[in-house]
C-alpha positions in Angstrom: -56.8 19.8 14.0 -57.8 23.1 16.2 -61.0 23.8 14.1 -62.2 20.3 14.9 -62.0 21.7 18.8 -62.3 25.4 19.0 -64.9 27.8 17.5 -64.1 29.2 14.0 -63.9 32.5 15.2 -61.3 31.4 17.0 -58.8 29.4 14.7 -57.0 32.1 12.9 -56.7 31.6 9.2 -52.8 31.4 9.5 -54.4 27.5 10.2 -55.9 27.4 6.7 -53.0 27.6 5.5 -50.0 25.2 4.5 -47.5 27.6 4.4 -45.9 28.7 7.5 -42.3 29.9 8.4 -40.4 26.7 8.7 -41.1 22.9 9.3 -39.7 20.6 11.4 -40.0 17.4 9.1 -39.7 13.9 9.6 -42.1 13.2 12.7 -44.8 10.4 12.8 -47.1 10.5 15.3 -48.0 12.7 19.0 -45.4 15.4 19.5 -44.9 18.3 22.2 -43.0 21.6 20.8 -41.4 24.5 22.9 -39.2 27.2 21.9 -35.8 27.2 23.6 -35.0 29.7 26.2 -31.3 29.3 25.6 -31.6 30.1 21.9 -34.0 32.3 20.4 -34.1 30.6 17.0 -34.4 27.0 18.0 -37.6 24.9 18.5 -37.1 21.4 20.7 -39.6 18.9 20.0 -40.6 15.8 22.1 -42.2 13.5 20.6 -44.0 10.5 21.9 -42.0 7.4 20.2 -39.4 8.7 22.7 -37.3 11.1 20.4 -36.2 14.5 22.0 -35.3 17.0 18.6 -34.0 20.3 18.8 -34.4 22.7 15.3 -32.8 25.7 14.6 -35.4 28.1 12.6 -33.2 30.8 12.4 -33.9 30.8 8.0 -37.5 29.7 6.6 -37.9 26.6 5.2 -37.1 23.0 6.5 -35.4 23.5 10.1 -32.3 21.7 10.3 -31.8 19.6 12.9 -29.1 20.3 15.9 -29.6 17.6 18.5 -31.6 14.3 18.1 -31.9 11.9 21.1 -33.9 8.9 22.0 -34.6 9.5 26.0 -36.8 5.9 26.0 -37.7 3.0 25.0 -41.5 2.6 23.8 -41.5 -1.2 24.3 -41.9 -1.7 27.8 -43.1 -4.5 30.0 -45.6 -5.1 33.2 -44.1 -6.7 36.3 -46.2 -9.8 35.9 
């Protein structure tokens, strides 16, 4: 995805890869991720069909998931 839109001298080759520390598996489509500032191992994830996820990445691997919430619907209707 990033060497379609930034220069190769700037994509680092970590991006090559497949391999990385740990995954957060299991989502389809746009998605937002932040690292938690109440817990250093723990990534939260929003992602666009409405799900809110929070990962602990504390071991590498799959992250296992603490907290999954849907915060809205994606159906939604005009005021026609």
């Amino acid at each position: 995805f990033l060497k379609g839109i930034l220069p190769v001298s700037m994509v680092p080759r970590y991006f090559d890869s497949e391999w990385s520390f740990a995954q957060v598996r299991g989502i389809e489509g746009k998605s937002i991720c932040a690292f938690s500032s109440r817990d250093a191992t723990s990534i939260v994830v929003v992602c666009a069909d409405g799900n809110f996820i929070v990962s602990s990445f504390e071991v590498p691997g799959d992250c296992p998931r603490i907290t999954t919430k849907r915060f809205m619907n994606t159906m939604y209707t005009t005021g026609d």
